[in-house]
N, C-alpha and C positions, 0 to 999 in steps of 0.2 A: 426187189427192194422198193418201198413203199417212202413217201414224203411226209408221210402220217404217221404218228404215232400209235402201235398194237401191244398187243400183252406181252409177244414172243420181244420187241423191240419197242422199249419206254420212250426214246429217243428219234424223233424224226431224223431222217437222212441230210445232211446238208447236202446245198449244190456249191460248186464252184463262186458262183456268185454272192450267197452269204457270207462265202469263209473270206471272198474278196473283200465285200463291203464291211465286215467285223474287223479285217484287218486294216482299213482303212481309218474305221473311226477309233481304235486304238491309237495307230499314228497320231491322229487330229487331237487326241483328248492327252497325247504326249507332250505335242508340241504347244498347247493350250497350259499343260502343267506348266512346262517350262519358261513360256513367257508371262506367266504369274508370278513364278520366284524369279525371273531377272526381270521384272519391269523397271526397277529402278535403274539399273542397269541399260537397258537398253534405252529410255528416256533419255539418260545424260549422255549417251553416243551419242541421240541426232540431236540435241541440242548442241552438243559439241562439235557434230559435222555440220549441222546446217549455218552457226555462229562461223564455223572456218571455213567453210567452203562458199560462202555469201558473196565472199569477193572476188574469185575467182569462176563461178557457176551462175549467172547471169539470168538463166531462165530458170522460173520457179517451177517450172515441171519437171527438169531437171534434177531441180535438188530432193523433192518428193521422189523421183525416181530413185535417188542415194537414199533416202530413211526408207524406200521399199526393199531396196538394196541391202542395206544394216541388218532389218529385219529379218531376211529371208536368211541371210548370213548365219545369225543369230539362232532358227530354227534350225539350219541343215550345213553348220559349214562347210561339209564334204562334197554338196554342190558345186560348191565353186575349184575343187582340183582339179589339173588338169586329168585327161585321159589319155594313157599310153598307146598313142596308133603307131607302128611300127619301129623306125628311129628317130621319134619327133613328139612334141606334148602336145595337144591340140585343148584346147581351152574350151570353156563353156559360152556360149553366144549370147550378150546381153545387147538392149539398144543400146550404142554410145550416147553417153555425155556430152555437152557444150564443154570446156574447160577450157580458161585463159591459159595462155601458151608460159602464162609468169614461171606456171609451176614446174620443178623438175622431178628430176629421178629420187631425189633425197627425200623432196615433200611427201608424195608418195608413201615411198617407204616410212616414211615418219609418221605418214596416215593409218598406214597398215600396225605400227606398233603401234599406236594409239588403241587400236580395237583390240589390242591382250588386254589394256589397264580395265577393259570393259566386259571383254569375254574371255573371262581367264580359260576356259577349257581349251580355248580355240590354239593352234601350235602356228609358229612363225612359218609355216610352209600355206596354213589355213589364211591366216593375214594376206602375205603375199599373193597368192594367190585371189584372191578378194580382190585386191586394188588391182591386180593386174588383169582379172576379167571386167571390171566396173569401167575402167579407164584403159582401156584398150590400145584406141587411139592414140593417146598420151604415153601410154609404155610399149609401143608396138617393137620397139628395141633394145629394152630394156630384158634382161634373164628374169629369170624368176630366183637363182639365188644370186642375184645382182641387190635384187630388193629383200633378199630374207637377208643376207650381210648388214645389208645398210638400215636396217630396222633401228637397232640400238645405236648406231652411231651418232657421233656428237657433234657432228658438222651440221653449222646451223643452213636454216632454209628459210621459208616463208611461212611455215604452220609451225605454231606456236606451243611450248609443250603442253599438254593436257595436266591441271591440278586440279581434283577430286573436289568437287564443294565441300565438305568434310574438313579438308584441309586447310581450303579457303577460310571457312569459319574459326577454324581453333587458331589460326595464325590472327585473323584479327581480335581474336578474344585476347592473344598474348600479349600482344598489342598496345590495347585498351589498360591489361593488366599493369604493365610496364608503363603508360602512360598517367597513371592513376599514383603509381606509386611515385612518381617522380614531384606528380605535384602535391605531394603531402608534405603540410609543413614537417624543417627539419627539426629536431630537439635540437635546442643549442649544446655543445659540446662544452662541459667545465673544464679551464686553461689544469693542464700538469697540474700547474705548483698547489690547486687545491685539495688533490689528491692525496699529496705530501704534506698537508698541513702547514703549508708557509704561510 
């Protein structure tokens, strides 16, 4: 078999290593589509992690390690499950985080439904699992469906619910609307009796 292309065979022979590196830059040119169609998306995640977690994550490399975090999320959530070693999950190894002690299990969890409003493909096992490898340290006791439970729950915490700018906008358009019309002069109202021709 020849690496060259001949008459008997139009086609050079691949090796191992091109069908590697083809498959590779397929990947890369995937995950490059996908972070084109959710860039808005994934923008308003770390603005929205980096705004909430500001006060609680204290070193700024830190918090760039969560938007590398997001991102990476965002490209491969499957990353972040765990893997089944015998009778036990064993989690994906990232550097921990600094975190203020403020935060608990709920926040968290609260964190973790925050990233569906962003990454709707992503499934509450994908969430959980996210904050529970990111923050390690912080849920080293926490289950994993301890935190897919408490995703939706309505027990408040310290992270604040996520509202879509979108929303933010057209509530104060309503707003404005309703503010506008209030101060329009009123028509004065003609009494009954002229109605009645008294």
């Amino acid at each position: 078999r020849s690496d060259t292309a001949t008459e008997e065979n139009p086609l050079p022979a691949k090796t191992a290593q091109d069908t590697s590196d083809e498959l590779e830059k397929i990947r890369e040119k995937n995950i490059q589509e996908r972070r084109k169609a959710n860039q808005k998306n994934l923008d308003a995640a770390i603005k929205f992690f980096r705004k909430t977690m500001a006060p609680y994550i204290t070193n700024n490399d830190d918090i760039e390690q969560l938007c590398k975090h997001i991102m990476d999320f965002q490209d491969a959530p499957d990353s972040f499950l765990p893997k089944e070693e015998g009778h036990r999950y064993v989690f994906p190894q990232v550097k921990p985080l600094n975190v203020s002690s403020q935060l608990k299990s709920i926040d968290y969890a609260h964190l973790a439904g925050h990233l569906g409003k962003f990454f709707r493909l992503s499934t509450g096992r994908h969430r959980a699992s996210f904050v529970k490898v990111v923050f390690a340290n912080q849920l080293e006791n926490v289950s994993l469906d301890t935190l897919i439970r408490k995703q939706s729950s309505k027990d408040k915490g310290l992270i604040p619910e996520y509202i879509p700018e979108i929303r933010i906008q057209k509530e104060k358009q309503a707003e404005a609307k309703a503010q506008n019309e209030a101060e329009k002069p009123q028509k004065p109202r003609m009494p009954v009796n002229s109605y009645l021709g008294w």
